[in-house]
DSSP file (Angstrom, degrees, kcal/mol; ACC not computed):
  #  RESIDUE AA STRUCTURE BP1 BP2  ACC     N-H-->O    O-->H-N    N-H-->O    O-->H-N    TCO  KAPPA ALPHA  PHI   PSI    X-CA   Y-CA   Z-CA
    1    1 A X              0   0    0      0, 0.0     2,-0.2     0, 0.0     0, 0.0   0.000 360.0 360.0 360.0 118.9  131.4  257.0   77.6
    2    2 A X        -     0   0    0     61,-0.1     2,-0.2     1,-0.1    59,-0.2  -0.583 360.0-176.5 -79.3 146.9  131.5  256.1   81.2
    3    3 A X  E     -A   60   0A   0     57,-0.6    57,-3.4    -2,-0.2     2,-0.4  -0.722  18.9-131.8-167.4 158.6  130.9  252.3   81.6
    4    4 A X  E     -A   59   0A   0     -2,-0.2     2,-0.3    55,-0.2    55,-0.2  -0.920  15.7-164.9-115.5 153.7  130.4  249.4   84.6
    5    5 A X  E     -A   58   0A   0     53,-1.5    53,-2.7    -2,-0.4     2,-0.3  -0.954  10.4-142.7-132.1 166.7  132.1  246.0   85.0
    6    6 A X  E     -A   57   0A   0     -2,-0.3     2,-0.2    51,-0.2    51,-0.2  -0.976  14.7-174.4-139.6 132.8  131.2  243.4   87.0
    7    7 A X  E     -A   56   0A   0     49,-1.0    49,-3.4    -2,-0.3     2,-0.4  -0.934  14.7-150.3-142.0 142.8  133.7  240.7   89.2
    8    8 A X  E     +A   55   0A   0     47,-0.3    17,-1.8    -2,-0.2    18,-0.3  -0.966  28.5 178.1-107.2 109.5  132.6  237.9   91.0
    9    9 A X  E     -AB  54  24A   0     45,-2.8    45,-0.8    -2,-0.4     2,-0.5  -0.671  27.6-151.4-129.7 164.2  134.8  237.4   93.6
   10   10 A X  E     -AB  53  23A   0     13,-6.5    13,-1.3    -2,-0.2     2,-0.3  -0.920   8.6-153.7-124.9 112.0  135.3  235.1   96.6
   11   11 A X  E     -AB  52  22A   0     41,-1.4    40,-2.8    -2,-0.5    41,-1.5  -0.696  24.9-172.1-103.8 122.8  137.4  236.3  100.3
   12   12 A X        -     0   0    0      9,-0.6     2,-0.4    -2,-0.3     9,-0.2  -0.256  13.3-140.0 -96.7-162.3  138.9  232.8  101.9
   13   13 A X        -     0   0    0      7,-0.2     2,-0.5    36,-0.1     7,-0.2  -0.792  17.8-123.8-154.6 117.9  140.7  232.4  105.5
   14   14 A X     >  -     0   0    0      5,-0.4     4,-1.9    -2,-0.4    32,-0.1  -0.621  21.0-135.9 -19.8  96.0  143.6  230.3  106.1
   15   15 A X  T  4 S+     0   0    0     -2,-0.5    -1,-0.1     2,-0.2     0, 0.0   0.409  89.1  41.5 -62.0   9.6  142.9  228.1  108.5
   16   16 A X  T  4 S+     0   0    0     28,-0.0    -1,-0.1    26,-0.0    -2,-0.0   0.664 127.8  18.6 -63.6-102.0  145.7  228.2  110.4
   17   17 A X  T  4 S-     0   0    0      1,-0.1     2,-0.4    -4,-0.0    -2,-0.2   0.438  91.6-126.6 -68.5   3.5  146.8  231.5  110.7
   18   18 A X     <  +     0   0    0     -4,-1.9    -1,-0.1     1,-0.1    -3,-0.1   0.183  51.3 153.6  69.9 -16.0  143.5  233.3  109.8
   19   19 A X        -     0   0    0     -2,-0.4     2,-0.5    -6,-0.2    -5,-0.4   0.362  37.0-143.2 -20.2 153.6  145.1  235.6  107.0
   20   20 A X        -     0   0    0     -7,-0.2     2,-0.2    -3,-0.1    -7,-0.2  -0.971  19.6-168.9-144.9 146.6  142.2  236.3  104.7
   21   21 A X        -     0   0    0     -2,-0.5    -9,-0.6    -9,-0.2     2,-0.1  -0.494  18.8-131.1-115.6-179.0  142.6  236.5  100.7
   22   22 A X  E     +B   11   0A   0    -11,-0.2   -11,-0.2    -2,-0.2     2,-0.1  -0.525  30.7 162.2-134.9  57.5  140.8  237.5   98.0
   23   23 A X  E     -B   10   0A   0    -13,-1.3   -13,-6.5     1,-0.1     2,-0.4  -0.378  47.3 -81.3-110.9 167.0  140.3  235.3   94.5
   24   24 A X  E >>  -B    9   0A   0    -15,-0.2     4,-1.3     1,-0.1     3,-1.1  -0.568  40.6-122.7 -61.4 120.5  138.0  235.1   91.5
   25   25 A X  H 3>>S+     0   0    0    -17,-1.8     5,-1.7    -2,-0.4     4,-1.4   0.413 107.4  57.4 -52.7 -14.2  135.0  233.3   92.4
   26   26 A X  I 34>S+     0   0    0    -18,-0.3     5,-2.6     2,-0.2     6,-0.5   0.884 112.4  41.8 -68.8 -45.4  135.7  230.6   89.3
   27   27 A X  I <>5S+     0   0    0     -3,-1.1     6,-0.9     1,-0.2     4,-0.5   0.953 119.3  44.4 -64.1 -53.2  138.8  229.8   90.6
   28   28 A X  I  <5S+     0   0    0     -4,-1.3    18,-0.2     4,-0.2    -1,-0.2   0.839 133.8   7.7 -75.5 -61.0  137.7  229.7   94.2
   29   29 A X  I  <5S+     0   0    0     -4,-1.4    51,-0.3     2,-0.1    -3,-0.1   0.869 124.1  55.9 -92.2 -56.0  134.5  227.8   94.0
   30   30 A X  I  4<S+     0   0    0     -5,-1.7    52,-0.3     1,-0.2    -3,-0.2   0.906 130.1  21.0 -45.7 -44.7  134.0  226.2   90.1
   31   31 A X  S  <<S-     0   0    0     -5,-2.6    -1,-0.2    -4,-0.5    -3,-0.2   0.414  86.6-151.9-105.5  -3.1  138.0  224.3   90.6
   32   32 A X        -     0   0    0     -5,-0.5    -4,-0.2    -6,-0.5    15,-0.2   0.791  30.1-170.4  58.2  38.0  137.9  224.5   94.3
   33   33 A X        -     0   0    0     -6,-0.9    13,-1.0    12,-0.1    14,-0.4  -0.216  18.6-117.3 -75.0 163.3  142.0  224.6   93.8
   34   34 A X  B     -D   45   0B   0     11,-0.3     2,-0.2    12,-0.1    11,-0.2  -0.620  29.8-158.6 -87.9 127.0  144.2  224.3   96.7
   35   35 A X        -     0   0    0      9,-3.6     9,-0.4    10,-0.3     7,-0.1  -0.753  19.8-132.6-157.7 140.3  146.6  227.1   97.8
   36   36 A X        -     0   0    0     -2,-0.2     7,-0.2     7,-0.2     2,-0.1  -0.121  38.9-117.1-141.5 125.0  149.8  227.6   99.8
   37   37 A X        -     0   0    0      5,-0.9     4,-0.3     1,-0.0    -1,-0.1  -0.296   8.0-144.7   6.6 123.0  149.5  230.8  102.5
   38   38 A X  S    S+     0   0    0      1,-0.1    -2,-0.1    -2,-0.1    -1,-0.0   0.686  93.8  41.0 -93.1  -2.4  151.6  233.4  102.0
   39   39 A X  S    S+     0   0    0      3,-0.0    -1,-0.1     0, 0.0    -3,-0.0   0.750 131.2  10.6-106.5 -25.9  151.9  233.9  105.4
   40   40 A X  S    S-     0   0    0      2,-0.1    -2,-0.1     0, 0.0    -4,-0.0   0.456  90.6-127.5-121.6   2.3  152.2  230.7  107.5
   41   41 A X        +     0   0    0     -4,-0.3     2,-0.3     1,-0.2    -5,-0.1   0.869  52.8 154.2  51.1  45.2  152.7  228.5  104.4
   42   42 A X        -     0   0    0     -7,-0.1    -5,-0.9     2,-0.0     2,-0.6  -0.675  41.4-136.2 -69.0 140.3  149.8  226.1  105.4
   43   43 A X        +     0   0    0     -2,-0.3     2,-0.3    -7,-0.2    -7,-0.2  -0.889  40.8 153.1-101.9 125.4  148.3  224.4  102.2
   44   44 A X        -     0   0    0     -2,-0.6    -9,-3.6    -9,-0.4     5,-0.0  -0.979  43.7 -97.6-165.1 145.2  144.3  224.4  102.4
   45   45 A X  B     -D   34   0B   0     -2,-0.3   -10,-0.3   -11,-0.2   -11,-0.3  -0.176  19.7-148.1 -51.8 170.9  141.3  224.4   99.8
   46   46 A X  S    S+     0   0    0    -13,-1.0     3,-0.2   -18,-0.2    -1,-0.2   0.363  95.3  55.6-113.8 -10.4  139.7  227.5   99.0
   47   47 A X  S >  S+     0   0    0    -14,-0.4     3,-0.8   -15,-0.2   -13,-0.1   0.903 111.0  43.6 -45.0 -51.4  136.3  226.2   98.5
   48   48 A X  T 3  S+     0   0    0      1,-0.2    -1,-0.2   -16,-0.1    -2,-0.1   0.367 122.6  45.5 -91.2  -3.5  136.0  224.4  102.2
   49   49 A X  T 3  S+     0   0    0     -3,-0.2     2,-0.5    -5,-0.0    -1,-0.2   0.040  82.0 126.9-118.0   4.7  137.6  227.8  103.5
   50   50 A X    <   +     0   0    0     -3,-0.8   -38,-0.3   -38,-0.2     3,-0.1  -0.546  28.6 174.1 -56.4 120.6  135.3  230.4  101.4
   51   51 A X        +     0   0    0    -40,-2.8     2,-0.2    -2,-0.5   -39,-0.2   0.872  65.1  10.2 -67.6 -36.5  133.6  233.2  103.9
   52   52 A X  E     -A   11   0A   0    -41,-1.5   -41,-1.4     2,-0.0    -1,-0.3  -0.953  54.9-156.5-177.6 128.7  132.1  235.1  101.5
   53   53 A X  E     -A   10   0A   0    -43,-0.3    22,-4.6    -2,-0.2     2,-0.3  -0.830  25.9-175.3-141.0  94.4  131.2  235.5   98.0
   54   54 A X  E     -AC   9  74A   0    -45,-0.8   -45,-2.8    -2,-0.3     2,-0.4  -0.734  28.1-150.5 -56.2 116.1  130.6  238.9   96.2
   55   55 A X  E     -AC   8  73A   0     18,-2.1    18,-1.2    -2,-0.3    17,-0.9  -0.903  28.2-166.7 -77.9 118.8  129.6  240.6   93.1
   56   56 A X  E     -AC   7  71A   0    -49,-3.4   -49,-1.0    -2,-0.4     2,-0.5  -0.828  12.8-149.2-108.8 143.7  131.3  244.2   92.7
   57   57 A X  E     -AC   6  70A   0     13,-2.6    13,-1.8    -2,-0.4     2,-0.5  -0.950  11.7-158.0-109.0 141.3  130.4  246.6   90.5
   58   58 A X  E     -AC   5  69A   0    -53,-2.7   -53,-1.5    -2,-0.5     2,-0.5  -0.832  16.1-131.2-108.2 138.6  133.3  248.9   89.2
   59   59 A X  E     -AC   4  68A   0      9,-2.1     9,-2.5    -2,-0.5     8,-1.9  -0.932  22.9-146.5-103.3 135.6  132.6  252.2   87.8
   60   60 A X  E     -AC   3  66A   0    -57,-3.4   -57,-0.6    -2,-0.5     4,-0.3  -0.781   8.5-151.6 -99.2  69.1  134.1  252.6   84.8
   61   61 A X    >   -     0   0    0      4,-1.9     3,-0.8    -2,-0.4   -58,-0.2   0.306  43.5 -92.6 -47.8-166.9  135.8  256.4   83.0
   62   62 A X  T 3  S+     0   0    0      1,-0.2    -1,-0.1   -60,-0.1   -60,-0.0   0.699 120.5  61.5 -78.9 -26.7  136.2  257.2   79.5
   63   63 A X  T 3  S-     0   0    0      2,-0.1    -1,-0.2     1,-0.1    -2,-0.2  -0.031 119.0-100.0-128.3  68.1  139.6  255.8   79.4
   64   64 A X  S <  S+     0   0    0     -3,-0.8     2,-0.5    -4,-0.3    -3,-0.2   0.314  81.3 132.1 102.8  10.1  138.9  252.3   80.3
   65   65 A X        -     0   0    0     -5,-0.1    -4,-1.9     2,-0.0    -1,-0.1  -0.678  60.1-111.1-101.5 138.7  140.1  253.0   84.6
   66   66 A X  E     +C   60   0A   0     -2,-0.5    -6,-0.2    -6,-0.2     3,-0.1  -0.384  39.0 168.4 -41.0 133.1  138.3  252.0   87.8
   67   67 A X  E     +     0   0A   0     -8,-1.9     2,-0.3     1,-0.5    -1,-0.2   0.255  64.0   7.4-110.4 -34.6  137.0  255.0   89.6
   68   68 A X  E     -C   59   0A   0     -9,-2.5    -9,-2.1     2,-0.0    -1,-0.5  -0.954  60.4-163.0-137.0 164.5  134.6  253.5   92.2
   69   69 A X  E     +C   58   0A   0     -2,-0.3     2,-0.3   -11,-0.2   -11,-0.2  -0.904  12.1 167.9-140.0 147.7  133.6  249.8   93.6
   70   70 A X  E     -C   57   0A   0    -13,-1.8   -13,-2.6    -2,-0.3     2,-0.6  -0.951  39.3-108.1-134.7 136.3  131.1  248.8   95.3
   71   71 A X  E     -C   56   0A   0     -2,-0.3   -15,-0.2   -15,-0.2     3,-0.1  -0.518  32.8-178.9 -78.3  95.7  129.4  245.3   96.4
   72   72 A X  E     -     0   0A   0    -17,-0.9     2,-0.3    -2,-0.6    -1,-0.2   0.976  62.2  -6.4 -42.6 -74.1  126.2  245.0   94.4
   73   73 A X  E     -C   55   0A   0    -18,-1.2   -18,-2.1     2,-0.0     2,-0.3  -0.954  69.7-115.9-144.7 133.7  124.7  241.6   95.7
   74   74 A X  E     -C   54   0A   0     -2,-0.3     2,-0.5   -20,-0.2   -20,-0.2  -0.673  36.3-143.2 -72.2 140.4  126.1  238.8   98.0
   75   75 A X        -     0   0    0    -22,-4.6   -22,-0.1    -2,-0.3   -21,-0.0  -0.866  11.1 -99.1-101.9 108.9  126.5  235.8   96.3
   76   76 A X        -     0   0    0     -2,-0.5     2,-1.6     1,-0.2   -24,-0.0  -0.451  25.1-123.5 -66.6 136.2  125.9  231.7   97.3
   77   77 A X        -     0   0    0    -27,-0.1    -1,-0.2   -26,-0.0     3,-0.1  -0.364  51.8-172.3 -14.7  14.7  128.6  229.4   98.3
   78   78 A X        -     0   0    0     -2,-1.6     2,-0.2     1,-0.2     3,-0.1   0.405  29.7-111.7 -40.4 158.6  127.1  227.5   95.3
   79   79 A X        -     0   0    0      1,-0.1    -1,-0.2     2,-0.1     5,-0.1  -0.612  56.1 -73.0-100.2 171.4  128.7  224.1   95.0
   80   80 A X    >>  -     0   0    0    -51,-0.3     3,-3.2    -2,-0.2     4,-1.3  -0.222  42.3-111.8 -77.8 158.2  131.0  224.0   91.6
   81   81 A X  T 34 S+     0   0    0      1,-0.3     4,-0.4     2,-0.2    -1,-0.1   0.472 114.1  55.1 -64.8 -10.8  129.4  223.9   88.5
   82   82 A X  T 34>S+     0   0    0    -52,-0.3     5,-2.1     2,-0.2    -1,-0.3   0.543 110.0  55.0-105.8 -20.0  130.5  220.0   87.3
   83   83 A X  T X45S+     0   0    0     -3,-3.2     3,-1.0     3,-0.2    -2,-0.2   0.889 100.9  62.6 -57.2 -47.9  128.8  218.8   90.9
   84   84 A X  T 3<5S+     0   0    0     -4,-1.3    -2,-0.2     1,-0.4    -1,-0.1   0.705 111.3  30.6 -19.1 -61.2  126.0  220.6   89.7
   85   85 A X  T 3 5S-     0   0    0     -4,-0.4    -1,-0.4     0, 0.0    -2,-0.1  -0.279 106.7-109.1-121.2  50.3  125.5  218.4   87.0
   86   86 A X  T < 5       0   0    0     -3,-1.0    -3,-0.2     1,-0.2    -2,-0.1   0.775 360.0 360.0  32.3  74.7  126.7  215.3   88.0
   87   87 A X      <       0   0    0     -5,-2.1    -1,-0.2     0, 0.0    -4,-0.2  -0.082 360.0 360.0-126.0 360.0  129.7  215.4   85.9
């Protein structure tokens, strides 16, 4: 049985050096965590430094490996979910 998954994912920028990453969209917007560069070592949100926020869809084989991806839907830069609700 050939199968989908779905990741919602977020690309950031260093502001400093411009490097650009690539995290799970919880991590990245819902905890808005802080994180070190691997290239210039600047330390910088990744929430206030999101570009872009993506849904991929992965096509899935019969034994369980990615074969394709592709970007389904742009996502919004929603603010994190405990703002949300005035938590």
């Amino acid at each position: 049985m050939n199968g989908k998954a779905w990741l919602d994912i977020s690309v950031i920028r260093c502001p400093n050096c411009k490097r650009f990453y690539a995290d799970a969209s919880w991590y990245v917007i819902e905890i808005g965590s802080d994180i070190e560069c691997g290239t210039c070592h600047t330390t910088f949100n990744t929430e206030k430094n999101a570009t872009d926020r993506v849904l991929l869809s992965l096509k899935i084989d019969e034994e369980g490996k990615v074969q394709e991806v592709e970007v389904a839907r742009r996502l919004p830069r929603k603010k994190r979910l405990r703002d949300r609700l005035n938590v």
